[in-house]
VMD Tcl script that builds the backbone (N, CA, C; Angstrom):
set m [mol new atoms 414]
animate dup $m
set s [atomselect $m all]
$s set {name element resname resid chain x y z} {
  {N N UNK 1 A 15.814 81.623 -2.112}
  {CA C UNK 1 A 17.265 81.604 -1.937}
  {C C UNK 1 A 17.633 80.466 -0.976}
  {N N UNK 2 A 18.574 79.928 -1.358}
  {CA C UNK 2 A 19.056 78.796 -0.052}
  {C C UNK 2 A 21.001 78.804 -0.532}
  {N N UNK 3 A 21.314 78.157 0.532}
  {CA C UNK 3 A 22.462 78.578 0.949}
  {C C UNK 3 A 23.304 77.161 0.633}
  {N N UNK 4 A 24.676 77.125 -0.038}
  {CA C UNK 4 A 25.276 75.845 -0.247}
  {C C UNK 4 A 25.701 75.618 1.217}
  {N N UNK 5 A 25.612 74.267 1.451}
  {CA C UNK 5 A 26.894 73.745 2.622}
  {C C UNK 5 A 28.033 73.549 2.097}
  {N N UNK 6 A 28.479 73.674 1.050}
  {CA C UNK 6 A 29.673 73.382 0.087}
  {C C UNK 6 A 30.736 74.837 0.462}
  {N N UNK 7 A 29.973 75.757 -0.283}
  {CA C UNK 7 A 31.340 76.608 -0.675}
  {C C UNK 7 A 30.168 77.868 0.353}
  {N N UNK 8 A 29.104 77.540 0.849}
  {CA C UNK 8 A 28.525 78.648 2.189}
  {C C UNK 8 A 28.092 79.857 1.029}
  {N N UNK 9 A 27.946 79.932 -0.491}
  {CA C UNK 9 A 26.968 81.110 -0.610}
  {C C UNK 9 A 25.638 80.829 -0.922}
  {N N UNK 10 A 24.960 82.287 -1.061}
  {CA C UNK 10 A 23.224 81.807 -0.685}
  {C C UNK 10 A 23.147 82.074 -2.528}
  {N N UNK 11 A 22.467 81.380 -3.189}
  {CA C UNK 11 A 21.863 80.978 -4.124}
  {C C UNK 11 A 20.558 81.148 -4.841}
  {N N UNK 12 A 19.944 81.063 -5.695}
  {CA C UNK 12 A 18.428 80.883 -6.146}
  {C C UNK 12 A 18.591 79.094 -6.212}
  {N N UNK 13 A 17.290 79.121 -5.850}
  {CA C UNK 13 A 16.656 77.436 -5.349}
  {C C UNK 13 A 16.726 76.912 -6.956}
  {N N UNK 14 A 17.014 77.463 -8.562}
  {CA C UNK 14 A 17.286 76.769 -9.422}
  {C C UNK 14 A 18.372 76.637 -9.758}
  {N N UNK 15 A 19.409 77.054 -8.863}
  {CA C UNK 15 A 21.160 76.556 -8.918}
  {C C UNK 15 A 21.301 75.584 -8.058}
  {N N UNK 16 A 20.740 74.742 -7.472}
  {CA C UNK 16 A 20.565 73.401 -6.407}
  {C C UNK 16 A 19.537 72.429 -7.652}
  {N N UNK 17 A 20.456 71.082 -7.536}
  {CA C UNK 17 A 19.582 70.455 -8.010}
  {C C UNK 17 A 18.361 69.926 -7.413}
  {N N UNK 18 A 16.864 68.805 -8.210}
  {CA C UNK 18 A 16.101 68.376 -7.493}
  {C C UNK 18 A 16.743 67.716 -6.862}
  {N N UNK 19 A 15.946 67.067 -5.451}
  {CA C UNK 19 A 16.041 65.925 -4.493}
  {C C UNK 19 A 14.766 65.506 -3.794}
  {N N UNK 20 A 13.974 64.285 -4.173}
  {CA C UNK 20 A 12.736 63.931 -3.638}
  {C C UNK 20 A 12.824 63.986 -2.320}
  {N N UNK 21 A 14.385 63.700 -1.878}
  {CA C UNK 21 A 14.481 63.135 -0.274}
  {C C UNK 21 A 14.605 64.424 0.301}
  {N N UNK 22 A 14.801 65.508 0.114}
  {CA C UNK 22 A 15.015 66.712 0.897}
  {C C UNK 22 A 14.244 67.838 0.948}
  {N N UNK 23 A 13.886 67.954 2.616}
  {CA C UNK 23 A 12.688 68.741 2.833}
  {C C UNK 23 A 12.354 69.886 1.806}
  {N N UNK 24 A 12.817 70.254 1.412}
  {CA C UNK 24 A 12.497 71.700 0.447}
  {C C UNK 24 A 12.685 71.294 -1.203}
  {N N UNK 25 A 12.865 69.810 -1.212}
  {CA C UNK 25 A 13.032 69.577 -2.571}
  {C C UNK 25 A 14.040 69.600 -3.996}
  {N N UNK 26 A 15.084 70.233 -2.973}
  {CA C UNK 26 A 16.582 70.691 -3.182}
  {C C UNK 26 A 18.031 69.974 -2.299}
  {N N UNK 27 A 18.462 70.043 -3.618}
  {CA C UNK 27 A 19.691 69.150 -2.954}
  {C C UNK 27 A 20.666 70.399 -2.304}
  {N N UNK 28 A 21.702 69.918 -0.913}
  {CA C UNK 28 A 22.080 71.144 0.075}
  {C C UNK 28 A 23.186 71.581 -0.827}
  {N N UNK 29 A 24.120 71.132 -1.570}
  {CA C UNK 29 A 24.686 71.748 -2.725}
  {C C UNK 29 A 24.558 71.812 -3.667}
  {N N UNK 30 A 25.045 73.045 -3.908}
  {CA C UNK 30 A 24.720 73.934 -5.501}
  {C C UNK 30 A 24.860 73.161 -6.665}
  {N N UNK 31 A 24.837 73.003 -7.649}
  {CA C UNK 31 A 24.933 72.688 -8.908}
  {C C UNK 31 A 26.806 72.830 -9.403}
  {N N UNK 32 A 26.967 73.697 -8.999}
  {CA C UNK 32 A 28.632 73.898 -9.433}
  {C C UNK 32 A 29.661 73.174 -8.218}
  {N N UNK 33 A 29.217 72.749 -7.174}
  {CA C UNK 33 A 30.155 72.040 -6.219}
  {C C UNK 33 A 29.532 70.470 -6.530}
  {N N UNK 34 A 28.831 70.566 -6.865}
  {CA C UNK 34 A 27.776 69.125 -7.257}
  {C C UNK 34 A 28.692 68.127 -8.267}
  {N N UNK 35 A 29.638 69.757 -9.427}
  {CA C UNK 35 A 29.938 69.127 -10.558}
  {C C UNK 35 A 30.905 68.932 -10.401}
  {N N UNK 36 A 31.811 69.578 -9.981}
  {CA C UNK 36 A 33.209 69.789 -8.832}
  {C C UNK 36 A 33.156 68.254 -7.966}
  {N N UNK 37 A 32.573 68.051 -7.218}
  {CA C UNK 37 A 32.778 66.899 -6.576}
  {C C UNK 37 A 32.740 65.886 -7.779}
  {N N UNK 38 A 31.938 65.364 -8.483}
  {CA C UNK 38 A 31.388 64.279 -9.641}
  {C C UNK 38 A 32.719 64.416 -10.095}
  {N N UNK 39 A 33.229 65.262 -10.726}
  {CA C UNK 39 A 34.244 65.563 -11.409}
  {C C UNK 39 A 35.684 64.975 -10.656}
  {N N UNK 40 A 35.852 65.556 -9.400}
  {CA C UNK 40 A 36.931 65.254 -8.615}
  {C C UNK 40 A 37.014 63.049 -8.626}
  {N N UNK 41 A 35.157 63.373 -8.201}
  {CA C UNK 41 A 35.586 61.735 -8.114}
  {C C UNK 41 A 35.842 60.678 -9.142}
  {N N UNK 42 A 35.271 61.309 -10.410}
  {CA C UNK 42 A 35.481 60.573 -11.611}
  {C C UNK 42 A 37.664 60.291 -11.676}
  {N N UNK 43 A 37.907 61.327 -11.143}
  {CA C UNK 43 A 39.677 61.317 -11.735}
  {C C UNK 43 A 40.440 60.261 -10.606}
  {N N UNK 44 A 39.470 60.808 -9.494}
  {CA C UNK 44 A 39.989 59.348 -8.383}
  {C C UNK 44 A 39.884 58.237 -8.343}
  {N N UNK 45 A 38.828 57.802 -9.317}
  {CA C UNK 45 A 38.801 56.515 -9.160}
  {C C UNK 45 A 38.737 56.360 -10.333}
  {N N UNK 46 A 39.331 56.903 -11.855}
  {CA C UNK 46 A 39.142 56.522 -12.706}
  {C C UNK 46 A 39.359 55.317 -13.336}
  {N N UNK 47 A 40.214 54.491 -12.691}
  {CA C UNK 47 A 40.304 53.308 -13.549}
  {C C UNK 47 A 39.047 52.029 -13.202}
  {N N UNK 48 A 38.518 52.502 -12.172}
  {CA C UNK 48 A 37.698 51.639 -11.679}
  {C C UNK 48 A 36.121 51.932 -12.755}
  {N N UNK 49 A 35.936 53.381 -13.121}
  {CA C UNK 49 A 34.844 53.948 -14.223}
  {C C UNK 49 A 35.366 52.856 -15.504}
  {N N UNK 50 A 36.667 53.656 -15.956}
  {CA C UNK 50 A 37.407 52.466 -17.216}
  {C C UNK 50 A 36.780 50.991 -17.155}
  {N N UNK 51 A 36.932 50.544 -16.340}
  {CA C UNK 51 A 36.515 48.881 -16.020}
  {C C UNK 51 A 35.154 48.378 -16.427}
  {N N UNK 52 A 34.220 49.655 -15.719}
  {CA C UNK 52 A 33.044 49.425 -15.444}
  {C C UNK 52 A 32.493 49.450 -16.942}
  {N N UNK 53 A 32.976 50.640 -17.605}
  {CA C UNK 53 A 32.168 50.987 -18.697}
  {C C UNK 53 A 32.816 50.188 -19.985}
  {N N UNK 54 A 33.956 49.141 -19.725}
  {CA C UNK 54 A 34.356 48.294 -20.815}
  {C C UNK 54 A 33.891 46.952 -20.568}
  {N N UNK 55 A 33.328 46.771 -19.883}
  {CA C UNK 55 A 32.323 45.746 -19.048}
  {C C UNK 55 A 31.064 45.943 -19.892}
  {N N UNK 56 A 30.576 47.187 -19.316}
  {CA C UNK 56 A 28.835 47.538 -19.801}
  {C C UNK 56 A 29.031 47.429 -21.702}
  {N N UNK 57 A 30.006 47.512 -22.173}
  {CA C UNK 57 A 29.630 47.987 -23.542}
  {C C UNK 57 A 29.617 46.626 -24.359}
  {N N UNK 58 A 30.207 45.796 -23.159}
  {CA C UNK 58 A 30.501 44.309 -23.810}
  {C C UNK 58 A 28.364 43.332 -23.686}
  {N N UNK 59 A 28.047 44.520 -23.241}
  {CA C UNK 59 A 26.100 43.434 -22.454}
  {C C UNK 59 A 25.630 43.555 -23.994}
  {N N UNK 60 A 24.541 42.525 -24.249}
  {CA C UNK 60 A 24.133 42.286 -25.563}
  {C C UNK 60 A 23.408 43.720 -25.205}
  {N N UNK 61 A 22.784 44.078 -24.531}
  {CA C UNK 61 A 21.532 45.249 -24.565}
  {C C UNK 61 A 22.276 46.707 -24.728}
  {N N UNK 62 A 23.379 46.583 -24.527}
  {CA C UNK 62 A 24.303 47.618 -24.535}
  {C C UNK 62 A 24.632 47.797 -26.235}
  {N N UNK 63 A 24.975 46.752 -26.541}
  {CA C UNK 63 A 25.478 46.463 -28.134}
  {C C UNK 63 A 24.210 46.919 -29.007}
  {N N UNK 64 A 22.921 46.140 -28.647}
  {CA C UNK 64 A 21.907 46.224 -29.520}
  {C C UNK 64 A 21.655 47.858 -29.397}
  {N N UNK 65 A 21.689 48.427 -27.846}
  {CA C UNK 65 A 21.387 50.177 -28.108}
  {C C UNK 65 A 22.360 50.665 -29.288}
  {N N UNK 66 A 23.499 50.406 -29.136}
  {CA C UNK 66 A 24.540 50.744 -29.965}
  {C C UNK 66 A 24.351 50.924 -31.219}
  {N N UNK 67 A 24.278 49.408 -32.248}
  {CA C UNK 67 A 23.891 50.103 -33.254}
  {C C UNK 67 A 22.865 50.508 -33.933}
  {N N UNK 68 A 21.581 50.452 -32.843}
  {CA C UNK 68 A 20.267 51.082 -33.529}
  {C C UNK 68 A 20.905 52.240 -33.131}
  {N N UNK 69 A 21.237 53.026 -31.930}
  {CA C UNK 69 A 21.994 54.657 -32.636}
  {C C UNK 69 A 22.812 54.639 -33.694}
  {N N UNK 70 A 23.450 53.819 -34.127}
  {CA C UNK 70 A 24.463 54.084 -35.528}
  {C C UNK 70 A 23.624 54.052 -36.476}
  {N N UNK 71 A 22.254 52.921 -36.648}
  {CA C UNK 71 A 21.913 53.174 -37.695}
  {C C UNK 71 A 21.041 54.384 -38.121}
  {N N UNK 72 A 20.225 55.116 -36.977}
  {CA C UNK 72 A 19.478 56.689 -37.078}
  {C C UNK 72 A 20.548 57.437 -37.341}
  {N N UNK 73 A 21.774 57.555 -36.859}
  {CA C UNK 73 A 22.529 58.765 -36.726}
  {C C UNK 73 A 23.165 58.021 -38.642}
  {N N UNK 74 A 23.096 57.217 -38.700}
  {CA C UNK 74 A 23.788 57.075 -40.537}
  {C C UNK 74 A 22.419 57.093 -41.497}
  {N N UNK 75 A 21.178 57.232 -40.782}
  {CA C UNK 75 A 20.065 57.712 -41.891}
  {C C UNK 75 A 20.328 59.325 -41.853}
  {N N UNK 76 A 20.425 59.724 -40.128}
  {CA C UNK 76 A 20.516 61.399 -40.005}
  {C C UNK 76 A 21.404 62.155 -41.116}
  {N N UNK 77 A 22.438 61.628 -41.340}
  {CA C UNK 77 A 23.856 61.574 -41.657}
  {C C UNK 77 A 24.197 61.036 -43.129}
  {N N UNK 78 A 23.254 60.982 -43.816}
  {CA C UNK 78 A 24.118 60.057 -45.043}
  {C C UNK 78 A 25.151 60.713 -45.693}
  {N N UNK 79 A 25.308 61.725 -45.812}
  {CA C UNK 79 A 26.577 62.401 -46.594}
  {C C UNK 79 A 28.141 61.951 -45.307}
  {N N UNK 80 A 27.717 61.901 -44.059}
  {CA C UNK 80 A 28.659 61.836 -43.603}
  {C C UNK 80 A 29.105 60.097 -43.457}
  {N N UNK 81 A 28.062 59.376 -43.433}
  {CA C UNK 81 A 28.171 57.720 -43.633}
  {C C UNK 81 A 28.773 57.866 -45.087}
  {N N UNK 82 A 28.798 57.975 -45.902}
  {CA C UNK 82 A 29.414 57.542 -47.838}
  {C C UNK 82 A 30.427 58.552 -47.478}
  {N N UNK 83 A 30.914 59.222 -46.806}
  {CA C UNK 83 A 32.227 60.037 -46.740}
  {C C UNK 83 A 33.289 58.911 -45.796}
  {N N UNK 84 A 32.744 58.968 -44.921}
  {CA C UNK 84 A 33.269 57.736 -44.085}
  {C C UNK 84 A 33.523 56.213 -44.715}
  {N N UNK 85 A 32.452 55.504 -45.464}
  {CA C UNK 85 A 32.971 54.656 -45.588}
  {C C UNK 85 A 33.756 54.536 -47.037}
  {N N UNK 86 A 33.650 56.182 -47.624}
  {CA C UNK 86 A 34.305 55.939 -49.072}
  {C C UNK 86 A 36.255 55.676 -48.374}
  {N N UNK 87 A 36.239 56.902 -47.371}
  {CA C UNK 87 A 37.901 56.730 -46.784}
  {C C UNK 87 A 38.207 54.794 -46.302}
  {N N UNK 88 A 37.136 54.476 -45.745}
  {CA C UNK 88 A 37.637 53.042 -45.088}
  {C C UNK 88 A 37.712 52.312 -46.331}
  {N N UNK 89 A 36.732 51.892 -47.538}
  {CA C UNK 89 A 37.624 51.254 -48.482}
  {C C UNK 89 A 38.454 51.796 -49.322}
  {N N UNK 90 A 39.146 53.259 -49.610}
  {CA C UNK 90 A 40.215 53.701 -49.902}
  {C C UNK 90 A 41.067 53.151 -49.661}
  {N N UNK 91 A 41.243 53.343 -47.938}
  {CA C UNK 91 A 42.410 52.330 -47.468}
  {C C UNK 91 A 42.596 51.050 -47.287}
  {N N UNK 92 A 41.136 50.397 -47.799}
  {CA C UNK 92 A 41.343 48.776 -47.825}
  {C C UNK 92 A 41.788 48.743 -49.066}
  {N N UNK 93 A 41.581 49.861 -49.920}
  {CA C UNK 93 A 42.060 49.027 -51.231}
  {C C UNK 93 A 43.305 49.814 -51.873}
  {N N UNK 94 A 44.149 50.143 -50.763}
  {CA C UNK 94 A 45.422 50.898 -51.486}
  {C C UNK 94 A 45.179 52.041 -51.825}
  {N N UNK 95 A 44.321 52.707 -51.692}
  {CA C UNK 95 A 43.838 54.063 -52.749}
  {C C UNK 95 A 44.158 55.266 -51.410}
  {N N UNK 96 A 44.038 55.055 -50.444}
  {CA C UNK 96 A 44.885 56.020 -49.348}
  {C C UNK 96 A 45.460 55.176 -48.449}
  {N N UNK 97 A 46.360 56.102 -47.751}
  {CA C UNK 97 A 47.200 55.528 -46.609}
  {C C UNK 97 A 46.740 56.582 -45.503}
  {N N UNK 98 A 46.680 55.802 -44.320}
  {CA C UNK 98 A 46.119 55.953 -43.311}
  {C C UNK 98 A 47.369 56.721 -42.634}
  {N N UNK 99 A 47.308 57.633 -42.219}
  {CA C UNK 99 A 48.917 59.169 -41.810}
  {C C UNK 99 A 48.654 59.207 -40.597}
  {N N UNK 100 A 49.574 59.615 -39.702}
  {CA C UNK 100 A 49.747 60.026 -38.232}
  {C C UNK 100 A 48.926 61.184 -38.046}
  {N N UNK 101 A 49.092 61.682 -36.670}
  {CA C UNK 101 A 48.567 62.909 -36.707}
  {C C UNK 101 A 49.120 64.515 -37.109}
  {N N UNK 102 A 48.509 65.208 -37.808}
  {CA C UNK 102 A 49.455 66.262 -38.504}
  {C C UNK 102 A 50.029 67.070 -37.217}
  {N N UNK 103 A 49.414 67.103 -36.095}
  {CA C UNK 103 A 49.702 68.130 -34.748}
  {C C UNK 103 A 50.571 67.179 -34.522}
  {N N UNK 104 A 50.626 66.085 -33.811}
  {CA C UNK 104 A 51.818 65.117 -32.828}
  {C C UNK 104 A 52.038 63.943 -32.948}
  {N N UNK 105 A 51.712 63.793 -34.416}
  {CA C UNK 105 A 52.140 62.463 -34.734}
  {C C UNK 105 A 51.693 61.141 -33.958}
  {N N UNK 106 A 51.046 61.444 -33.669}
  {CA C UNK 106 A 50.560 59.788 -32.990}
  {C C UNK 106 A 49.084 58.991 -34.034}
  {N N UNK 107 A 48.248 58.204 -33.724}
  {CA C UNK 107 A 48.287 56.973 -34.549}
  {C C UNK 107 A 46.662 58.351 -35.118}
  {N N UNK 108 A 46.183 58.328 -35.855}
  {CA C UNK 108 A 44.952 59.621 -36.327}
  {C C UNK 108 A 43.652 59.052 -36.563}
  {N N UNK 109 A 42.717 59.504 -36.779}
  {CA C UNK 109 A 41.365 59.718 -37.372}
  {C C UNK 109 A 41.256 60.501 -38.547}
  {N N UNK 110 A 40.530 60.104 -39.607}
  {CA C UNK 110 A 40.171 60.885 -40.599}
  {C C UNK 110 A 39.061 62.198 -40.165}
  {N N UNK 111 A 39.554 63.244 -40.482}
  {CA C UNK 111 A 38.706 64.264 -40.027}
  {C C UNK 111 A 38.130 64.873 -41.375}
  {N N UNK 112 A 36.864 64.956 -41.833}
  {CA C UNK 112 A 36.734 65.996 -43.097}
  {C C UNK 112 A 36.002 67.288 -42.735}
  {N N UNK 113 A 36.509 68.208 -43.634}
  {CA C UNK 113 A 36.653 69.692 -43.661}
  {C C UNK 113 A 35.065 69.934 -44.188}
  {N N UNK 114 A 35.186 68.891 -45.443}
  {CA C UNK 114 A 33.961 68.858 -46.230}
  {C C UNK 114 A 33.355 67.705 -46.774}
  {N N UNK 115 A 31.979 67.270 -46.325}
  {CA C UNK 115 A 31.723 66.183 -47.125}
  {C C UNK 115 A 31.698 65.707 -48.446}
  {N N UNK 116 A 31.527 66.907 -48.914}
  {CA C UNK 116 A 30.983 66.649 -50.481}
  {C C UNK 116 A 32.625 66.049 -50.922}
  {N N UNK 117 A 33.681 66.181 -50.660}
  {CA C UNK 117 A 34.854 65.719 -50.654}
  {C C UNK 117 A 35.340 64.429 -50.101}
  {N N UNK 118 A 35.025 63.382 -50.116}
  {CA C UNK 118 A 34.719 62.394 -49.453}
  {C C UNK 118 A 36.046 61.735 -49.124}
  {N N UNK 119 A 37.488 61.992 -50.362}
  {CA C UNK 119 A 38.530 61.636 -49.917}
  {C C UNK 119 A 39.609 62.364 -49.759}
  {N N UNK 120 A 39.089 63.747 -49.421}
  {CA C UNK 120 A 40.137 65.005 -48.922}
  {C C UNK 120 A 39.923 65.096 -47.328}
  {N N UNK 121 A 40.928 64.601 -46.593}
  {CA C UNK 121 A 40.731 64.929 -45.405}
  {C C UNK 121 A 41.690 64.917 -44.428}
  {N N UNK 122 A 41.674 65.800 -43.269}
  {CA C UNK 122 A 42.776 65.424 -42.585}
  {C C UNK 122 A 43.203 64.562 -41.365}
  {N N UNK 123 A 43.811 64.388 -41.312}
  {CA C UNK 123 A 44.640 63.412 -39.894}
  {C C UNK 123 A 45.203 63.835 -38.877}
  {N N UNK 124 A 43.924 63.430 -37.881}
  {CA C UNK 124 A 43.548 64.258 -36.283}
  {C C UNK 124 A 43.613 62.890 -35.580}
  {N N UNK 125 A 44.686 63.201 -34.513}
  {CA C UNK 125 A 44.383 62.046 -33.551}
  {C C UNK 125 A 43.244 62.088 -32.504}
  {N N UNK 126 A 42.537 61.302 -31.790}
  {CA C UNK 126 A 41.448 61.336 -31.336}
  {C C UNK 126 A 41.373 62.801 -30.176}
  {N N UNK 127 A 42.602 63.099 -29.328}
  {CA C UNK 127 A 42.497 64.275 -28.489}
  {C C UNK 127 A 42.356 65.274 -29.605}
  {N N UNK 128 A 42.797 65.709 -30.523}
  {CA C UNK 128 A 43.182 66.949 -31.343}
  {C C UNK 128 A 41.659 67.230 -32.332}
  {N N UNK 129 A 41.301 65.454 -32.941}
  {CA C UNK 129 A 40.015 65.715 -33.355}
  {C C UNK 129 A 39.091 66.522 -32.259}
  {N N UNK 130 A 38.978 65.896 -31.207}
  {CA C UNK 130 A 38.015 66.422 -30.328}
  {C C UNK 130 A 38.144 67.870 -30.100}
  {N N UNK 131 A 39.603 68.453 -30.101}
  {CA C UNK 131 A 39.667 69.958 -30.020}
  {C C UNK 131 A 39.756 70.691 -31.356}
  {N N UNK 132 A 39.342 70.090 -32.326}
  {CA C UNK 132 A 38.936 70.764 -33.188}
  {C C UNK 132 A 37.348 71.129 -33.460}
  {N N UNK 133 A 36.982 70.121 -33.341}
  {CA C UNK 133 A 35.479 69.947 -33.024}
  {C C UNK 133 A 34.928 70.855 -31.665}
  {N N UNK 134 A 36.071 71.785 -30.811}
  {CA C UNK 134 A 35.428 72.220 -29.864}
  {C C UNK 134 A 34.916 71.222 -28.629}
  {N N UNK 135 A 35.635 70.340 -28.150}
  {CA C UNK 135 A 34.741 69.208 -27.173}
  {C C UNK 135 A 36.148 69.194 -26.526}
  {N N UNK 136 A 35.699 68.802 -25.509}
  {CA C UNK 136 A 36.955 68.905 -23.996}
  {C C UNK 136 A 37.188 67.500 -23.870}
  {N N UNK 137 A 38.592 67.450 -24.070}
  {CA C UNK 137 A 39.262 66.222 -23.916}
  {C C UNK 137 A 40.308 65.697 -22.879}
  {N N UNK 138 A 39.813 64.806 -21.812}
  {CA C UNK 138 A 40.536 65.153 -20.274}
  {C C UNK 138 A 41.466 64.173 -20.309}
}
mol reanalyze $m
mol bondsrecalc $m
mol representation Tube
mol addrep $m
């Protein structure tokens, strides 16, 4: 058991993260004030994160990680790659129009229900996709 300096309750030593530097091998706050702080500081200084990480995505080594994940996740994925790119030349070639979002109207994403349907789908803007999908959008 060890005790946060954060919020002062006593704990099991696997609700503290590791720390090489600290005598017992544990960091002095818990895991949930740990995330709480990270969290707090991400919103304080967020535009300075914004900067950083439109910076990093621009490094060739950044790019090259990039699309060797696109290309595993579109071998993982092929029903969802030929669903995807059947909608993008749809709309290059007149055959759909690209719609707002059905919740609030702002600019959308193609969302599909079902792949095997490749040009039935609906129009989720990027917050609303994400809460459909269940994923927290701050």
């Amino acid at each position: 058991m060890k005790t946060c300096f954060k919020c002062g309750q006593k704990k099991p030593a696997e609700e503290f993260y590791r720390h090489p530097m600290m005598s017992d091998g544990r960091l002095g706050k818990c895991k949930q004030c740990t995330k709480t702080d990270v969290s707090k500081n991400y919103r304080s200084n967020r535009q300075k994160y914004v900067a950083y990480e439109r910076e990093r995505s621009q490094r060739p080594e950044r790019k090259a990680k990039v699309a060797e994940y696109q290309r595993q996740r579109r071998k993982r994925h092929p029903d969802k790659a030929r669903a995807h790119y059947m909608v993008l030349n749809a709309i290059r070639d007149g055959k759909m129009e690209r719609l707002s979002c059905e919740v609030c109207g702002a600019k959308a994403q193609a969302h599909h229900d079902d792949y095997s349907k490749p040009l039935d789908v609906r129009w989720l803007c990027f917050k609303h996709h994400r809460e459909h999908h269940g994923q927290i959008v701050t």
